[in-house]
N, C-alpha and C positions, 0 to 999 in steps of 0.2 A: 593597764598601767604600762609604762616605759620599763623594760628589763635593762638596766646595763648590765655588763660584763661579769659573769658570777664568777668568783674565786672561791676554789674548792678549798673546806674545809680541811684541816687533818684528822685521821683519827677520833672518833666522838671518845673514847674512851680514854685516848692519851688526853686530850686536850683539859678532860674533866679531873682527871687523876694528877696534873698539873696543875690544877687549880687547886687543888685539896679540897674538891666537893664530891659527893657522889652523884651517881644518876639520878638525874628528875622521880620523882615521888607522883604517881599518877591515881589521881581520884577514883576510887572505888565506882563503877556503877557509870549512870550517864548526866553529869550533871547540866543541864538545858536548863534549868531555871536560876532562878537566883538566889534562894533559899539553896540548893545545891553548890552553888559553884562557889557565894561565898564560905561555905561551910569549907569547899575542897581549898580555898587560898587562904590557906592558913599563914599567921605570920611567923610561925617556923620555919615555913616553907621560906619567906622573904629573906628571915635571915640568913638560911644558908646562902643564899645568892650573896650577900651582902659579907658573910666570911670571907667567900672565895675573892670578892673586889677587893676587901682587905689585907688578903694574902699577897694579892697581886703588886697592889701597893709596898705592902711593905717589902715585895722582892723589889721591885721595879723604881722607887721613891714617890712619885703618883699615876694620874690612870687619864695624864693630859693627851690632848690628839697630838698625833705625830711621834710619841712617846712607845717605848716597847710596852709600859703600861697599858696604855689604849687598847695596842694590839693583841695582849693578852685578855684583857675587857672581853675584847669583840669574840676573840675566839671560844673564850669560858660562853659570853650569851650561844653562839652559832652552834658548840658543839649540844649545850642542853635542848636547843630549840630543834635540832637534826635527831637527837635521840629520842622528840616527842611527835616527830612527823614530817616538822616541817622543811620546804625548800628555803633556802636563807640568801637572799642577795644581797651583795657589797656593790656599794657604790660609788666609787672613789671622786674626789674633788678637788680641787688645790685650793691651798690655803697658808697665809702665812704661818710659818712657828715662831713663836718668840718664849725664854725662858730668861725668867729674872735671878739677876746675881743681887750682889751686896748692894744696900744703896742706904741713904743716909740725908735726914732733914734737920737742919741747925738756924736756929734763930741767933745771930750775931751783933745785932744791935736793934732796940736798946739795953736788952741783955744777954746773955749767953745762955741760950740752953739747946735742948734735945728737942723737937720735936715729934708730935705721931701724926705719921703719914704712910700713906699706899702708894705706891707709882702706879703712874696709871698703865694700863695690859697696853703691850706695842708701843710705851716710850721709846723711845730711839738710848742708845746710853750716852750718857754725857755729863757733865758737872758746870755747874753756875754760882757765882759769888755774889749780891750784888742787890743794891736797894727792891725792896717793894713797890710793885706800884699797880694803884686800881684805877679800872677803865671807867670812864666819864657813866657810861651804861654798864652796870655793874656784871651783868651776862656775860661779856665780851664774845658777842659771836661773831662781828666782821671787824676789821680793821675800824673803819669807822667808830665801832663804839669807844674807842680812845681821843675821838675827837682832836686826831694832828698829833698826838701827845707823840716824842721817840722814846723808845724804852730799852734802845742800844744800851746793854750791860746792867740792865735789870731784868727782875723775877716778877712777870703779869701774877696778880690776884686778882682771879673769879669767881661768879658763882656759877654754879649748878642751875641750869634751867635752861629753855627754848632750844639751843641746838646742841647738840653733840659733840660729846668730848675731844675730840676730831678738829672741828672749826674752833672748836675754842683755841686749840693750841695750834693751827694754821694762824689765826686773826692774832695772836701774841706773838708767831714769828715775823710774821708782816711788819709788824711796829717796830721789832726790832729787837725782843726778848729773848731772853737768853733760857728761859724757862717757865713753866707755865704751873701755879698751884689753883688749885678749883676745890672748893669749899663746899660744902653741902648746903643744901636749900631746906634741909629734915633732920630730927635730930638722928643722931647715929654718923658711923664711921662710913668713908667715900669709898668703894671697891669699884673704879669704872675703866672702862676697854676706848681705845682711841679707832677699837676695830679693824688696824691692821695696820699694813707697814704704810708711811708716805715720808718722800724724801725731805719736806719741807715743816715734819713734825719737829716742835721743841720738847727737850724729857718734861715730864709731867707729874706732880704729887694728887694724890688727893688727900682730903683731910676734912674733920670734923665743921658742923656749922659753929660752935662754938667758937674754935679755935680759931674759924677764917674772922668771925666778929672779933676777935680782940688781936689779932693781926692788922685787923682795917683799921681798928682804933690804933694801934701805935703808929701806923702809916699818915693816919692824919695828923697824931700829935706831932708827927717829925717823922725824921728819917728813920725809917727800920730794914733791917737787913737780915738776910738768909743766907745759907750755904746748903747746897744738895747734890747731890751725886746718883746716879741710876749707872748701874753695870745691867746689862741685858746680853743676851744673844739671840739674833733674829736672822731669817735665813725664808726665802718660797719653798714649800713642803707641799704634801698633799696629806688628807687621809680619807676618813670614809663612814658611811651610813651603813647600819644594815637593818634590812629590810626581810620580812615577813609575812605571809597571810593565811589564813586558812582556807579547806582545801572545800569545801561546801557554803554555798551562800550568793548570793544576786551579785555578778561580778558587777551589774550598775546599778549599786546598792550600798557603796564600800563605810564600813566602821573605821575610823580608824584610831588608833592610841599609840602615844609618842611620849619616849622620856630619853634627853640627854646623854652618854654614857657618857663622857668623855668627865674630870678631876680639872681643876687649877692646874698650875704646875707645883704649885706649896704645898700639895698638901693630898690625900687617900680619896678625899669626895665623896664618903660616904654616904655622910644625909644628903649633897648636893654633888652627885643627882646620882650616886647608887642608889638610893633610896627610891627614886623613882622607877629609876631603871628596872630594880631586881622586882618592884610591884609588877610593872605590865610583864617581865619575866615569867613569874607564877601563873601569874594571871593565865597566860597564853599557853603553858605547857598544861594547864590543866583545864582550860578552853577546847585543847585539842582531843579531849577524849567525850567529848560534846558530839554523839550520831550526826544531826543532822543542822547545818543552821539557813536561815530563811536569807539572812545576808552573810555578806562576805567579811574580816574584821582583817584588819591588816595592824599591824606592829613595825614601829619602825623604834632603832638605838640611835640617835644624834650624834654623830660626831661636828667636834669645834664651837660646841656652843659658848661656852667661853669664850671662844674668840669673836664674838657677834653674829650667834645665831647662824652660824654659816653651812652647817651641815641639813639644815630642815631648808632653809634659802634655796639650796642647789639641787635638793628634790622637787619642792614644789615646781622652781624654773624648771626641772626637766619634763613637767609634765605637758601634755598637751590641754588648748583647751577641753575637750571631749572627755579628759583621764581628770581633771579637774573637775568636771559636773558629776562627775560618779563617787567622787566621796560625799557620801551625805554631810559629816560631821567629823570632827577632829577633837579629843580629847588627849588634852596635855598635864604631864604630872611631873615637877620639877619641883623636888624637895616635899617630900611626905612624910616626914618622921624629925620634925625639928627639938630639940630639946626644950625649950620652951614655946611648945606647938598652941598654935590658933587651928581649929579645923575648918580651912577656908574653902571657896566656893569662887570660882571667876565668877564676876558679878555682870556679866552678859544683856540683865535686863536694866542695868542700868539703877536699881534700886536703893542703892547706898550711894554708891563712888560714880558721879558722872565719868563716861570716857575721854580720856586725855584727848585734845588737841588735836587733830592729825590722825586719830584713830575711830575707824569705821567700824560698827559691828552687824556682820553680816545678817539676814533673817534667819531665824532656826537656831539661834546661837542661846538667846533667851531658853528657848524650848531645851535644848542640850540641856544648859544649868539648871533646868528644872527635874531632870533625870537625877539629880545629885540632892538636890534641896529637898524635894518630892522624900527620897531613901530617909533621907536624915531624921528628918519631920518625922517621917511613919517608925523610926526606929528611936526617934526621942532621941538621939546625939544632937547637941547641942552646935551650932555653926554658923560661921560668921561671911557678910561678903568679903572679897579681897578684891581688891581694883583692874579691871578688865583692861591692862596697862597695853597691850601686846608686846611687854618687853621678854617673853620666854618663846619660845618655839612655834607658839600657835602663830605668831606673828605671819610667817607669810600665809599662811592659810588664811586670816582674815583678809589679807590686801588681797586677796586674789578672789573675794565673794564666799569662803568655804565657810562653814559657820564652828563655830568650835566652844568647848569650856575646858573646864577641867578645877585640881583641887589642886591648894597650898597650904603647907601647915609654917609659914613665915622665913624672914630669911634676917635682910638685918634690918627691918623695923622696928619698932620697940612696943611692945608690948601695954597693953592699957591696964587701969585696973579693971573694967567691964572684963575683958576679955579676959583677967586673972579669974575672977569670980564665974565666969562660966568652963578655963578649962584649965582652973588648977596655975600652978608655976609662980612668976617672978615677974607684977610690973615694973615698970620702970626700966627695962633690958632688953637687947633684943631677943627677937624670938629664936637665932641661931647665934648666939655667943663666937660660934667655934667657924663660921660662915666663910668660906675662902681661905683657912687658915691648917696648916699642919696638923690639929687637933680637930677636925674632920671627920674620924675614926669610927670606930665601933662604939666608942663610947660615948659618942656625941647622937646617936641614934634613939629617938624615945620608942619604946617598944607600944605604947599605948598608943597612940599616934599614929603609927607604923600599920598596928593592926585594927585601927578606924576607917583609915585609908585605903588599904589593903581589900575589904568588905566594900567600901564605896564603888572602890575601880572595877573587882569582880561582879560587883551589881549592876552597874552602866555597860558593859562589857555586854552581857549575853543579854539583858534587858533590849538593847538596839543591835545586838545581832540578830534580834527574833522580831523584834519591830522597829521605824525610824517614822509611822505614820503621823507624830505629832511635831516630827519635824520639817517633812519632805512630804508626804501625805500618801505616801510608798505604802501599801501592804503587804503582809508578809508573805501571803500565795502569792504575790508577784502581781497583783493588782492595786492600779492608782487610783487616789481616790483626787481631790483637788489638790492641783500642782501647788505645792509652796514656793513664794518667790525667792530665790537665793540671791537675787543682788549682784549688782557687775562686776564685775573684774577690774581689780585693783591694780595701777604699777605697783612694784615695789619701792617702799619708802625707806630710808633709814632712819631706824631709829634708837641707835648707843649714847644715850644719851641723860645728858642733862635733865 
């Protein structure tokens, strides 16, 4: 793999006693199997990780990239991961910041009230007065979909679908808008990223499909009007990945597991994506007391995922092709402990949820989610597909041929009643109520969840540390058996989107 520039740690001791954790907790014995290791990742173990995020937060207000939160993030993971062994590299990147102030959605005619709305991440700030109006192609992804229409001193209404929240609100400035609101295509509330700064964005709401349907409707019956406002401050920043591996294993052979660190700006981030974070945490610190392993597993902390996937983008771009064909498989866990938890499964083969549009799934990627589906089954947990979208992290590793899965236990979906009936909870809601929001906490963490999850990762984890022959045909003495096709390499696509 590509080393960039390593930044030494402080202190493992200071760093940990600043976080209010103690020292890593290391597994008795040698745990190499999977009965062992999940035994050693306990979700006590999760939670303390998941205090310290909390703590962090509540010094800091969240645990956003570019944020002294983050920084503390990173340093609480580097100094546990240095106390269990390992080397830890930062990888720095640039990236926009942006952090939301006050902002405000008013329905003015044909009556007066409040609306709920989100702005969308990297609105530019600004305020708009001024009738509704929906595009001839209800999408509005290029100017054309307004079909000539001007909409000098009006607010574009869209929906949610084909391109990226981005073009949408370029193709509304073009016309002539003053502002841009995008509706949902699903039920549940809009939380979407324009993914970064551009000087020709309009500010941007998002909002419920509900609300955009009886918005369209007063716009046809006549004039309707809005007032909104976004306060932001955005600014070019950097921040950073850090990165991981253990120190025995087939360097061209690589495991690897990846979760987020980085919070909102609103909010602690716990279940999204402390939650995932502090799993592969455990996981790794008690991975490392594993003699000997046959491959190599690397761990990597995201930073800027929030901001569109930007910090897993700028590793994979750094790789070579060569450092590219040496990861077998890529396993991503972004939100595993939802309060109203589904025990999901990226659905790789395709088996419930065809993959969206635009998205390739690499060979081997099936076989991965059979690593997880396979556990499940044998362990009688009950689990569900979730749609192989590439909208979380695994995303460049698939444009780029690498095959990947990974679990979710939901985010703001809404919950079925199937799904009530097999894990408990609340249909009709989403699966994270508290999703992007200040209320984010420790107490938005389902412990049940947390520690199904927790077992699954620690089981995939040494499971393909010790073998990867069902995906890549790799043996564990180091002998091949029939090569698996991994598939070409991919450009990079974007996809924040709609």
């Amino acid at each position: 793999m590509h080393h960039p520039r390593r930044v030494a740690a402080l202190a493992a001791a200071t760093l940990v006693l600043s976080a209010g954790a103690a020292a890593p907790a290391l597994a008795k014995g040698n745990p190499n199997n999977s009965a062992k290791l999940t035994q050693a990742v306990t979700v006590d173990g999760v939670l303390e990780h998941l205090e310290a995020f909390q703590a962090i937060a509540d010094e800091h207000g969240s645990r956003a990239s570019g944020t002294a939160g983050y920084a503390a993030s990173a340093d609480y993971v580097q100094a546990q991961l240095e106390a269990a062994g390992y080397e830890v590299e930062r990888q720095e990147f640039p990236f926009d910041y942006w952090e939301l102030g006050a902002s405000s959605l008013q329905q003015t005619s044909p009556s007066t009230r409040t609306l709920e709305g989100v702005p969308m991440e990297y609105s530019p700030g600004g305020s708009a007065a001024g009738e509704l109006a929906a595009p001839a192609d209800p999408l509005g992804c290029t100017a054309a979909a307004y079909a000539g229409a001007d909409l000098t001193g009006k607010v574009a209404l869209v929906s949610r679908g084909s391109c990226t929240f981005s073009e949408k609100a370029l193709a509304a400035g073009a016309v002539g808008a003053d502002a841009v609101i995008i509706y949902n295509n699903a039920p549940g509330p809009l939380n979407g990223t324009y993914g970064g700064l551009h000087p020709d964005h309009v500010p941007g709401f998002g909002i419920t499909q509900d609300l955009g349907r009886e918005l369209l409707a007063h716009t046809a019956a006549g004039p309707a009007a809005v007032d909104l406002s976004v306060e932001a401050v955005a600014y070019p920043s950097s921040t950073f990945n850090l990165i991981a591996e253990t120190r025995t294993g087939r360097a061209d052979n690589v495991v690897m597991l990846g979760a987020h660190l980085d919070s909102v700006t609103d909010g602690p981030g716990i279940n999204d994506n402390g939650s995932g974070s502090a799993a592969i945490l455990e996981t790794a610190i008690q991975l490392a007391e594993v003699n000997k392993l046959n491959n190599k597993v690397r761990f990597a902390w995201w930073g800027a995922e929030e901001n569109g996937l930007l910090g897993s983008w700028a590793y994979v771009d750094s790789l070579s092709k060569q450092e590219k064909a040496r990861i077998t498989t890529y396993l991503n866990f972004d939100m595993v402990a939802s309060p109203n938890y589904v025990i999901g499964v990226y659905d790789a083969n395709e088996s419930t949820h065809p993959a969206p549009d635009g998205v390739t799934i690499p060979a081997g990627s099936a076989q991965t989610e059979a690593v997880f589906t396979d556990y499940f089954d044998r362990t009688r947990q009950a689990w569900v597909d979730t749609e192989f979208s590439g909208r979380s992290d695994y995303q460049a590793f698939i444009e780029n041929g690498i095959p990947a899965s990974g679990l979710f236990t939901g985010a703001d979906g809404v919950k079925t009643a199937r799904e009530a009936e097999m894990f408990g909870g609340t249909a009709g809601i989403t699966y994270d109520p508290n999703y992007h929001t200040a209320a984010d906490d420790l107490a938005n963490v389902n412990r049940t969840a947390l520690d199904i999850m927790s077992d699954a990762i620690a089981h995939a984890t040494i499971t393909l540390a010790q073998d990867t022959s069902d995906i890549n045909g790799k043996r564990s003495a180091g002998k091949s058996g029939k090569p698996h096709p991994q598939g070409d390499l991919h450009a990079r696509g974007e996809l924040l989107a709609g």
